[in-house]
PDB file as gemmi writes it, atoms N, CA and C in Angstrom:
CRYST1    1.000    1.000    1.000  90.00  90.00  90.00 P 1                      
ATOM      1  N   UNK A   1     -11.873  82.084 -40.785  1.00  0.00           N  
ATOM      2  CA  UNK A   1     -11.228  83.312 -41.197  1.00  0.00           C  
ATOM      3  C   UNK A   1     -10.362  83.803 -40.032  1.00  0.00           C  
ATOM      4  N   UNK A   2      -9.470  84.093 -40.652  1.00  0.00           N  
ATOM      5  CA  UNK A   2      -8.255  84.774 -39.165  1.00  0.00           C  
ATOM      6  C   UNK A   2      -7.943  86.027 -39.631  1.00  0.00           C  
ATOM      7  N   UNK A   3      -8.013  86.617 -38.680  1.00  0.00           N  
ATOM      8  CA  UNK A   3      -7.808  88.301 -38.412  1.00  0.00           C  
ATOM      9  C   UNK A   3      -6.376  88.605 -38.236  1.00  0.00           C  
ATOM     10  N   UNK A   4      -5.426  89.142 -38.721  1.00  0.00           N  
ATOM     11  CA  UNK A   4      -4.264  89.334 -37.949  1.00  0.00           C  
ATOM     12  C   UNK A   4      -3.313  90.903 -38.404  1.00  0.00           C  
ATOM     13  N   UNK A   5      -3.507  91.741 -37.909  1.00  0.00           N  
ATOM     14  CA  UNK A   5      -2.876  92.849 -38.377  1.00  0.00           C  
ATOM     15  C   UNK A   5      -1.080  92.604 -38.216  1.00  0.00           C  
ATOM     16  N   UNK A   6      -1.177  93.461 -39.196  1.00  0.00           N  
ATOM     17  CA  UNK A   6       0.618  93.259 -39.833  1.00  0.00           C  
ATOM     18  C   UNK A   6       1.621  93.361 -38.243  1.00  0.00           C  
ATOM     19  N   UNK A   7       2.962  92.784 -38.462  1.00  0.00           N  
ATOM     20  CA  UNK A   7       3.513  93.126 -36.820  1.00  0.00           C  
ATOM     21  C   UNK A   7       2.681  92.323 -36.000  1.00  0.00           C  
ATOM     22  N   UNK A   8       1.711  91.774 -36.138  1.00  0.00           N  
ATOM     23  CA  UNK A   8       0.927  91.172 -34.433  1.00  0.00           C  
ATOM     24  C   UNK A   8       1.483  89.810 -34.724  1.00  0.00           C  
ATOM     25  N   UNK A   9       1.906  88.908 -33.704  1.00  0.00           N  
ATOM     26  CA  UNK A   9       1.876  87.174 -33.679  1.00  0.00           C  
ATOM     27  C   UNK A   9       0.910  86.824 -33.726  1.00  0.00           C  
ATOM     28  N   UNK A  10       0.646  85.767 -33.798  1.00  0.00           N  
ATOM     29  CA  UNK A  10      -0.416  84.713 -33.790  1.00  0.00           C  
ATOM     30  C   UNK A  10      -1.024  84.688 -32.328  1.00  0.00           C  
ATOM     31  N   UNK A  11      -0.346  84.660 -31.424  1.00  0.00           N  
ATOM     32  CA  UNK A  11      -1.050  84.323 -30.232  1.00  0.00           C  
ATOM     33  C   UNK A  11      -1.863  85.437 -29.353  1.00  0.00           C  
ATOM     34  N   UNK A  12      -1.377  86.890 -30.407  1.00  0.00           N  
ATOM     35  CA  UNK A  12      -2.634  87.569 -29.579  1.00  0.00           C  
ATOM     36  C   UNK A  12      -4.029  88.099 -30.880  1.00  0.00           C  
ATOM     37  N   UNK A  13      -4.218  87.168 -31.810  1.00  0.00           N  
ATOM     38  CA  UNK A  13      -5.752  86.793 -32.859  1.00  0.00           C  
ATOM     39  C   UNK A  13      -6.419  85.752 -31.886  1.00  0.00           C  
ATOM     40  N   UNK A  14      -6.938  86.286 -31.532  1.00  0.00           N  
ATOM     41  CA  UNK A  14      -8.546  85.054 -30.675  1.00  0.00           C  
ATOM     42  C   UNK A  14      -9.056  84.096 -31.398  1.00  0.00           C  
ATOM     43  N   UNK A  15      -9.308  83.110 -30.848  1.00  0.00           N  
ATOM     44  CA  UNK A  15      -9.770  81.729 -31.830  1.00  0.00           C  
ATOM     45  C   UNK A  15     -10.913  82.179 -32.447  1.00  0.00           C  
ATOM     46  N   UNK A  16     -11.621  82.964 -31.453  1.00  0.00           N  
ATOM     47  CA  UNK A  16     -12.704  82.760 -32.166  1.00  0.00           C  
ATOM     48  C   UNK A  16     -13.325  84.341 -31.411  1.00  0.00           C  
ATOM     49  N   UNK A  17     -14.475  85.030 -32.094  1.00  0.00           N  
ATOM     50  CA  UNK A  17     -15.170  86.094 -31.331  1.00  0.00           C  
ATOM     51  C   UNK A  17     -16.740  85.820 -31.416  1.00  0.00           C  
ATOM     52  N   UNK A  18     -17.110  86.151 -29.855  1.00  0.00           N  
ATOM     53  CA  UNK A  18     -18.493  85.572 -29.949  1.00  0.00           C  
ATOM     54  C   UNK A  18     -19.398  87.033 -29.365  1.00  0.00           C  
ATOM     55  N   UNK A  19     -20.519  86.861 -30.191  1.00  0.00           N  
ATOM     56  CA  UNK A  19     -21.037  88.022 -29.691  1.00  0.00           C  
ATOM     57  C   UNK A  19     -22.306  88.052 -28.397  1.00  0.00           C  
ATOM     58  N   UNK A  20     -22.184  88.722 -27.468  1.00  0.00           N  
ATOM     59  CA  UNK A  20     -22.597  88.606 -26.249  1.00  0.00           C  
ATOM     60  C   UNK A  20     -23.585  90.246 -25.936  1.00  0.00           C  
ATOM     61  N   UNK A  21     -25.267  89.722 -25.518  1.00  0.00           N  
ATOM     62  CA  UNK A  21     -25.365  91.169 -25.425  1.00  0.00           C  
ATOM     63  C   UNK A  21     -24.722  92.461 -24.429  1.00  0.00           C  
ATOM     64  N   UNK A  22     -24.344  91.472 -23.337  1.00  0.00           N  
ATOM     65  CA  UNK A  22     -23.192  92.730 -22.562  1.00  0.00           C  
ATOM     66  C   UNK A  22     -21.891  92.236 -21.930  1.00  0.00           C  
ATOM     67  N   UNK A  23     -20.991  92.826 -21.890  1.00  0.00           N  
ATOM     68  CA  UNK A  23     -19.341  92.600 -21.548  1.00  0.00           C  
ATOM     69  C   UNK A  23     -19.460  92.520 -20.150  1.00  0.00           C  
ATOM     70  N   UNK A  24     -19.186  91.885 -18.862  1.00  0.00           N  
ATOM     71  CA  UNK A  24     -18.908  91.484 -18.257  1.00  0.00           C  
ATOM     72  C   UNK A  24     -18.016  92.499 -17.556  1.00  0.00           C  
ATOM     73  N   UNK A  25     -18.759  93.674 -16.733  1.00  0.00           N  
ATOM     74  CA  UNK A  25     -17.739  95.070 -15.597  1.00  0.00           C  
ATOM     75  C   UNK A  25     -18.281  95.074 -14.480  1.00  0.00           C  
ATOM     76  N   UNK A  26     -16.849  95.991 -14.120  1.00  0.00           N  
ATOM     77  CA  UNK A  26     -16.562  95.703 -12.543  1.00  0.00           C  
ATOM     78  C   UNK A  26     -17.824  96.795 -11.997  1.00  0.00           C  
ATOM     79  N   UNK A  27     -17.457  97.459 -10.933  1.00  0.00           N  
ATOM     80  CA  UNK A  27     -18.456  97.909 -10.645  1.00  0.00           C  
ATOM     81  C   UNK A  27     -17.801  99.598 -10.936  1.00  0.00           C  
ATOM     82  N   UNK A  28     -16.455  99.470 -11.088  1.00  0.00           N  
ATOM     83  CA  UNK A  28     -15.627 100.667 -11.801  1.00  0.00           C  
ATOM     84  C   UNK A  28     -16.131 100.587 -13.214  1.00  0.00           C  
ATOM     85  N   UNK A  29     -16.687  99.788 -13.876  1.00  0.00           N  
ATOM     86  CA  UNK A  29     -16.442  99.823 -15.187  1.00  0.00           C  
ATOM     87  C   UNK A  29     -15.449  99.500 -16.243  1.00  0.00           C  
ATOM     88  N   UNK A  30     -14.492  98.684 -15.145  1.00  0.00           N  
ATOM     89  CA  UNK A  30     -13.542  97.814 -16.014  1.00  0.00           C  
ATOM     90  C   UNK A  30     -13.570  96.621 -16.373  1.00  0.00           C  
ATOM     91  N   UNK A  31     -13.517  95.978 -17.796  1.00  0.00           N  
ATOM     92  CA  UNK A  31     -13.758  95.007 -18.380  1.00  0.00           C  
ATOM     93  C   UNK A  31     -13.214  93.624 -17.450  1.00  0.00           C  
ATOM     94  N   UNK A  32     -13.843  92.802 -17.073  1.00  0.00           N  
ATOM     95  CA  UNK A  32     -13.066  91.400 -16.520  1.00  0.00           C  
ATOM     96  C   UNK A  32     -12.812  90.111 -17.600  1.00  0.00           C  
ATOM     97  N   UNK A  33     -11.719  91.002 -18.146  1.00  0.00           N  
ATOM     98  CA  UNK A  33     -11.246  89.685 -18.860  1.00  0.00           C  
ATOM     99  C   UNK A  33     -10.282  88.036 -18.318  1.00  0.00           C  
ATOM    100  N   UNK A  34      -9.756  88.526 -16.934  1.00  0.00           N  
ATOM    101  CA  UNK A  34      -9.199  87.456 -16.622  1.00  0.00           C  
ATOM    102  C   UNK A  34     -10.361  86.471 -15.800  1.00  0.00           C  
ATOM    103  N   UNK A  35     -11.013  87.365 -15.109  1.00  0.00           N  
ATOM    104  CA  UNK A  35     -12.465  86.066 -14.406  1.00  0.00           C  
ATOM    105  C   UNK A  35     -12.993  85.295 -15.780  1.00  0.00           C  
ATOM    106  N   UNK A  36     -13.291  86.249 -16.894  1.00  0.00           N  
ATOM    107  CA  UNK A  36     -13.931  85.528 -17.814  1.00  0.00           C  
ATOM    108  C   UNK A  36     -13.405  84.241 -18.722  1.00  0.00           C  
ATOM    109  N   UNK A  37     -12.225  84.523 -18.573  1.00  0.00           N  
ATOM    110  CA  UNK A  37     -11.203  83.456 -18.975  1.00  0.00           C  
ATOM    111  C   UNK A  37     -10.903  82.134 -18.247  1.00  0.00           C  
ATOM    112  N   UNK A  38     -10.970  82.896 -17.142  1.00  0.00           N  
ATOM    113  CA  UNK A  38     -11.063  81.177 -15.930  1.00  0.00           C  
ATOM    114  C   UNK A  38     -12.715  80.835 -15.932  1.00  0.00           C  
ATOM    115  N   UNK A  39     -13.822  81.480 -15.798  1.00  0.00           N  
ATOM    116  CA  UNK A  39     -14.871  80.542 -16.388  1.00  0.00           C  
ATOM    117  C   UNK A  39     -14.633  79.971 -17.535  1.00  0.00           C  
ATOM    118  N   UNK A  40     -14.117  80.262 -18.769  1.00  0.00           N  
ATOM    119  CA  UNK A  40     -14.117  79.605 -20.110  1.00  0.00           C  
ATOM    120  C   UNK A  40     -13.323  78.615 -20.038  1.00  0.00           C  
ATOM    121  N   UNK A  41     -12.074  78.545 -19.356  1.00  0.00           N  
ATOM    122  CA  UNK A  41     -11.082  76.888 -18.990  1.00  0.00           C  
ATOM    123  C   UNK A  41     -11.698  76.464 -17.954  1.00  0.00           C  
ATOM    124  N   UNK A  42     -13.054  76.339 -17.244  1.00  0.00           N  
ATOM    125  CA  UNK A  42     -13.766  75.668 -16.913  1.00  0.00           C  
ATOM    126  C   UNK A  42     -14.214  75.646 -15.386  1.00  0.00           C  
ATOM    127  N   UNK A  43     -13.752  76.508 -14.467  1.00  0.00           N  
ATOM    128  CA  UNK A  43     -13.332  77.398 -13.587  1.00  0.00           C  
ATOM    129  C   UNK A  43     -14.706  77.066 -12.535  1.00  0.00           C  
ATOM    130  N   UNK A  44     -14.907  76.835 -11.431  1.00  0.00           N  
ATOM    131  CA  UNK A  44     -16.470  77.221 -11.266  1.00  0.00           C  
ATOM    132  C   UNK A  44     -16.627  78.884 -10.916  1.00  0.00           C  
ATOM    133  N   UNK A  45     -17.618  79.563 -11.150  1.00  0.00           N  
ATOM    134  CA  UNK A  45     -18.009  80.759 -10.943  1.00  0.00           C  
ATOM    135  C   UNK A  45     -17.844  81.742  -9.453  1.00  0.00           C  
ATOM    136  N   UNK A  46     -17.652  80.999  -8.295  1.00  0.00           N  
ATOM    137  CA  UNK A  46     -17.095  81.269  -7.318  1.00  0.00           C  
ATOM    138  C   UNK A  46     -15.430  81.192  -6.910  1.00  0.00           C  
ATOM    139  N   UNK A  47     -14.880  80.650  -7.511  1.00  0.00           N  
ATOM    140  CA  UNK A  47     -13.348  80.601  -7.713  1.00  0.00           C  
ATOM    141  C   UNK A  47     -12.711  81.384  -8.258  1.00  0.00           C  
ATOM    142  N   UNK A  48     -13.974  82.075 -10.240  1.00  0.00           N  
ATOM    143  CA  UNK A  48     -13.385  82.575 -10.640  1.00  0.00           C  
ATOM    144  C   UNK A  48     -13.230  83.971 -10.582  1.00  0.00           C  
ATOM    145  N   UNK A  49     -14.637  84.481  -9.936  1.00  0.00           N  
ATOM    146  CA  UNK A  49     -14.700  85.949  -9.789  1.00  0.00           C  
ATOM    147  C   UNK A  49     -15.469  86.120  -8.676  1.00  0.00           C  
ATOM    148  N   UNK A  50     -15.356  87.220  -7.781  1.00  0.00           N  
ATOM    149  CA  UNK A  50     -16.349  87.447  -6.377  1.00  0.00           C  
ATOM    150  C   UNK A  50     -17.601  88.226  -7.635  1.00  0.00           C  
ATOM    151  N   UNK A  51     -19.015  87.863  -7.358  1.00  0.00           N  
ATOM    152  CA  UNK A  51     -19.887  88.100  -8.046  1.00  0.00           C  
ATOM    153  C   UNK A  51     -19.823  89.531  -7.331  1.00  0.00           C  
ATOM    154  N   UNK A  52     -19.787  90.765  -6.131  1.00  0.00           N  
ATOM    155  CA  UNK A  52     -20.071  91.616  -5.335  1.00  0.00           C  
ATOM    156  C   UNK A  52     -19.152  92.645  -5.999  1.00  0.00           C  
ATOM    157  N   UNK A  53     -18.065  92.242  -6.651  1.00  0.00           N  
ATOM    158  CA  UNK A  53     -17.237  93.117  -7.613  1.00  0.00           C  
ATOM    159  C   UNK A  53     -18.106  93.434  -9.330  1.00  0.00           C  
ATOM    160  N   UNK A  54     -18.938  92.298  -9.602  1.00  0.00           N  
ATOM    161  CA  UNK A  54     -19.592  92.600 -10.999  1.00  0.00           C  
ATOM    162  C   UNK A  54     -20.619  93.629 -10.692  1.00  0.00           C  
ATOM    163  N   UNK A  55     -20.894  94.645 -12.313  1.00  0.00           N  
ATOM    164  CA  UNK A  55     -21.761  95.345 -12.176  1.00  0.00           C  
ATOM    165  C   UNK A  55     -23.103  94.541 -12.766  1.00  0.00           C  
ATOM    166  N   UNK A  56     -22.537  93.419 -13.551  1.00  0.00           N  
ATOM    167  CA  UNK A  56     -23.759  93.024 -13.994  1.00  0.00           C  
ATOM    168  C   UNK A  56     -23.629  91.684 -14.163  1.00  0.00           C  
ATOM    169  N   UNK A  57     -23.348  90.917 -13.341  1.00  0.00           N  
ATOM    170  CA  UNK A  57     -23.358  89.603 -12.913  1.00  0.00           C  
ATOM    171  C   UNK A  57     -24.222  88.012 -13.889  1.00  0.00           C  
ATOM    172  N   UNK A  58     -25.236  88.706 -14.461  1.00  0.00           N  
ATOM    173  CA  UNK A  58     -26.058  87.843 -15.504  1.00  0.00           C  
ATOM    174  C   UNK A  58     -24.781  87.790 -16.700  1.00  0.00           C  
ATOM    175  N   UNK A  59     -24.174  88.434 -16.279  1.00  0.00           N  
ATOM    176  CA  UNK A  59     -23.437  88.574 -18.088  1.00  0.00           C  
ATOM    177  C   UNK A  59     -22.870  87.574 -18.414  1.00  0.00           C  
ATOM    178  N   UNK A  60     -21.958  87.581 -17.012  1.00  0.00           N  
ATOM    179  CA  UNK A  60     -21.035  86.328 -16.866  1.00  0.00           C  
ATOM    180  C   UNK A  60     -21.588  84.697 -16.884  1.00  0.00           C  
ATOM    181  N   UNK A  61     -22.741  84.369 -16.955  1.00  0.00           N  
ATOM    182  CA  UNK A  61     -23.371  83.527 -17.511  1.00  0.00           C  
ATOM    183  C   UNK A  61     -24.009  83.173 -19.228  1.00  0.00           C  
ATOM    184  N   UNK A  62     -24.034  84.871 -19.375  1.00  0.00           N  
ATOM    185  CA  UNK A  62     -24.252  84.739 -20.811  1.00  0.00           C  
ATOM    186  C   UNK A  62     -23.397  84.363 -22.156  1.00  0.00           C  
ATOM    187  N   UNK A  63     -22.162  85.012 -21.157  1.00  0.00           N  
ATOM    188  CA  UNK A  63     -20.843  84.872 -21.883  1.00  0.00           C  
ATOM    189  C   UNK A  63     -20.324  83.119 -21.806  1.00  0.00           C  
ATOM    190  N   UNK A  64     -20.808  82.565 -20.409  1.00  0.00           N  
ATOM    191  CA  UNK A  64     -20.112  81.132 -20.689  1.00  0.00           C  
ATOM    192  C   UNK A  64     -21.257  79.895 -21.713  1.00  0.00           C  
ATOM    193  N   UNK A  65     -22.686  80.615 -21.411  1.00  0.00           N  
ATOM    194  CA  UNK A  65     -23.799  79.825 -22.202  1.00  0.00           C  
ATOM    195  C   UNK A  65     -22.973  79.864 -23.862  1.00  0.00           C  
ATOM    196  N   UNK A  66     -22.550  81.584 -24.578  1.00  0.00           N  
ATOM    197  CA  UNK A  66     -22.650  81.251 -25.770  1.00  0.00           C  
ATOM    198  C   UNK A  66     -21.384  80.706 -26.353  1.00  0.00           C  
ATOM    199  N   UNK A  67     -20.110  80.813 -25.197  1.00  0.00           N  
ATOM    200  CA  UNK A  67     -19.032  79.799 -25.369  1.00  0.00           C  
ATOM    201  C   UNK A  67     -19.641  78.523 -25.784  1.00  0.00           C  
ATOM    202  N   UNK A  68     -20.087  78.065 -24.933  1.00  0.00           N  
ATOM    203  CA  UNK A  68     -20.525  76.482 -24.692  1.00  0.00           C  
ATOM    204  C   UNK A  68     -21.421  76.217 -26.385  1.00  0.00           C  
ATOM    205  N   UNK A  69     -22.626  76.991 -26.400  1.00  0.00           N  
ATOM    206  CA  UNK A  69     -22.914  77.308 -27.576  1.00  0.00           C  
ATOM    207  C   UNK A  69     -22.101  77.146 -29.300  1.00  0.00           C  
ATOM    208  N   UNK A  70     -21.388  78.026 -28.968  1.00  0.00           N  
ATOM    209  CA  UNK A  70     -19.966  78.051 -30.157  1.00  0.00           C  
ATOM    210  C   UNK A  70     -19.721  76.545 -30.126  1.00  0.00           C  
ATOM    211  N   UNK A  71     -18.670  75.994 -29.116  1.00  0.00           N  
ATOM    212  CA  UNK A  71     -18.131  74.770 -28.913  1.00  0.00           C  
ATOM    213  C   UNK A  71     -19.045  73.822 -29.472  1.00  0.00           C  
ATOM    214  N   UNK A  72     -20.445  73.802 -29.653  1.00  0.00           N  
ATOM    215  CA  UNK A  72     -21.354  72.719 -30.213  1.00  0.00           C  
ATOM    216  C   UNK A  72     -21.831  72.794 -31.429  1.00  0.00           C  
ATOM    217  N   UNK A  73     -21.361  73.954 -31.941  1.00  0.00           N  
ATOM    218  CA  UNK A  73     -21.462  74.509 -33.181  1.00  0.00           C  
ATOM    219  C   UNK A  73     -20.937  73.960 -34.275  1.00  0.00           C  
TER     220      UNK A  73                                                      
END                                                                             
């Protein structure tokens, strides 16, 4: 099923949405969507984000487990 509101392109509908029990913030409370993105193209976890900036650092593992998850799906 694809999501796409009227006016939007194609390239900003996400392949896919996975549900995760927590989002991955800084220690401001801003979402890290670009670290999370370089773990998901395969990134190692020290390259992709300084863990000392996350507020909640487990996440970012949870988020690449249920990628990986999906992908075997």
């Amino acid at each position: 099923m694809r999501f796409q509101q009227p006016g939007c392109c194609p390239e900003h509908v996400p392949d896919r949405i996975l549900a995760v029990a927590e989002v991955p913030k800084t220690l401001n409370g801003k979402k890290l969507e670009v670290p999370v993105k370089r773990l998901l193209e395969g990134r190692p976890l020290a390259s992709a984000v300084s863990e000392g900036a996350v507020a909640n650092p487990a996440s970012l593992t949870a988020v690449v487990e249920a990628f990986r998850a999906a992908a075997t799906a």
